[in-house]
VMD Tcl script that draws the C-alpha trace (Angstrom):
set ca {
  {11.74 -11.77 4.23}
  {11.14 -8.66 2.59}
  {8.47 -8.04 0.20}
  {7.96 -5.63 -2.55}
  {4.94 -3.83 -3.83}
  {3.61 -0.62 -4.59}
  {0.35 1.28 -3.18}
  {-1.39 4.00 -5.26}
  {-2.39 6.68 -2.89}
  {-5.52 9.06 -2.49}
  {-3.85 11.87 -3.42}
  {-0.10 13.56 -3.44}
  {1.76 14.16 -0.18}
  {2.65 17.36 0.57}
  {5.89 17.56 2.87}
  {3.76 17.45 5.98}
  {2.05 14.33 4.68}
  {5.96 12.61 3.63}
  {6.57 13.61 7.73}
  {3.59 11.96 8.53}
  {4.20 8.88 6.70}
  {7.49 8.82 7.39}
  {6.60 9.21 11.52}
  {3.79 6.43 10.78}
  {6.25 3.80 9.69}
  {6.66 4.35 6.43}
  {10.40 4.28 6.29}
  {10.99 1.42 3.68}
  {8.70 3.22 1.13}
  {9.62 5.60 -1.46}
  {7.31 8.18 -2.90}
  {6.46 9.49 -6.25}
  {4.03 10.46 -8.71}
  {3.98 7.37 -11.66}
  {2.10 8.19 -14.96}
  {-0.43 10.86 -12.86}
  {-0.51 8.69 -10.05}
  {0.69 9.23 -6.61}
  {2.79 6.24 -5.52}
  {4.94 4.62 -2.53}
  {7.17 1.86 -3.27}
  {7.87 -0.23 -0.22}
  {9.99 -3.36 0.47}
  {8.73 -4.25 3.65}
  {9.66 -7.57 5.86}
  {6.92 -9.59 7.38}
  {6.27 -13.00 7.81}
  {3.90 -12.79 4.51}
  {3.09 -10.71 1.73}
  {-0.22 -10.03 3.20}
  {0.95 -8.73 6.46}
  {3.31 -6.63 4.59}
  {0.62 -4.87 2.88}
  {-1.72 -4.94 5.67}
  {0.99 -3.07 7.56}
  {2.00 -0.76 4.98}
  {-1.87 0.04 4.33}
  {-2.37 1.17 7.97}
  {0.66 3.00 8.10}
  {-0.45 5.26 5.43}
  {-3.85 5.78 7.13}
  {-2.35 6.29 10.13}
  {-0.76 9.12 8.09}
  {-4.12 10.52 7.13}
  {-4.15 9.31 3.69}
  {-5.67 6.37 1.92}
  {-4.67 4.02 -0.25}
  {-6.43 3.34 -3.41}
  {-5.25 0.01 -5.40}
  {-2.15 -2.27 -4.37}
  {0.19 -3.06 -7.30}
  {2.44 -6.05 -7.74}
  {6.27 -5.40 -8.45}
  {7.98 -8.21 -10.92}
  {9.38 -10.75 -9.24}
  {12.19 -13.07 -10.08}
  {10.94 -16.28 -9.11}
  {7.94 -17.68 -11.49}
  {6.80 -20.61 -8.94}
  {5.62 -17.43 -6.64}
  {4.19 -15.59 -9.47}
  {0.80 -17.31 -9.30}
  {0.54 -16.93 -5.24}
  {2.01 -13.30 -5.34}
  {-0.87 -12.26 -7.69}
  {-3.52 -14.24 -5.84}
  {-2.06 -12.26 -2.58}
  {-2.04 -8.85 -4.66}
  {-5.76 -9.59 -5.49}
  {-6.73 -10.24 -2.20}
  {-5.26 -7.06 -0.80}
  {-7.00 -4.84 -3.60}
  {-10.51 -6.46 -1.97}
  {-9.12 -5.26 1.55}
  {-8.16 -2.18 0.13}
  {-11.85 -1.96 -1.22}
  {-13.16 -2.99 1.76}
  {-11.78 -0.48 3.75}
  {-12.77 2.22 1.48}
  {-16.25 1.44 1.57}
  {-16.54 0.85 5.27}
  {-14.81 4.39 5.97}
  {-17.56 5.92 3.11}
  {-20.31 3.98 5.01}
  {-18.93 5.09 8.27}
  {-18.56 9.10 6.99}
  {-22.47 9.01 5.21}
  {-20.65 8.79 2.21}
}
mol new
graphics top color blue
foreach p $ca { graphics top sphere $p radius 0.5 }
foreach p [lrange $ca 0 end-1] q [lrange $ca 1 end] { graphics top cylinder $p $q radius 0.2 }
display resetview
């Protein structure tokens, strides 16, 4: 199945970082800067939301970049709403996580 969301990234690629993501995996994304944000849209399939994002998030590190917050895109179906935004909020606590453990890890 494929899933859609959106990660907000650490900054915006340059056309050696769109190589890199693009070499990392991140072929079912597309990127773009929404309302002063840098952004990549992905519909990725996995076997669950979460292992899409958990995919897609260390795809873009592999790329050298980092990704900020995870965003939910509207879905059709209302009986997933409620588990698609308890999936969304988990991911944003990886996402924080992950961030904090690379600041710890850096002295930062």
């Amino acid at each position: 199945m494929g899933y859609e969301f959106t990660l907000v990234l650490d900054r915006q690629p340059s056309d050696d970082d769109l190589d890199a993501l693009f070499n990392s995996g991140c072929v079912d994304a597309i990127f773009e800067t929404l309302d002063g944000a840098s952004v990549g849209h992905f519909v990725r399939k996995a076997q669950s939301l979460t292992a899409a994002i958990s995919s897609a998030v260390h795809d873009v590190e592999h790329a050298g970049m980092h990704t900020l917050e995870v965003r939910r895109d509207e879905i059709g179906e209302p009986r997933l709403q409620a588990e698609y935004a308890r999936e969304i909020a988990a991911a944003n606590m990886m996402v924080q996580t992950r961030a904090f453990l690379a600041a710890q890890r850096s002295g930062g």
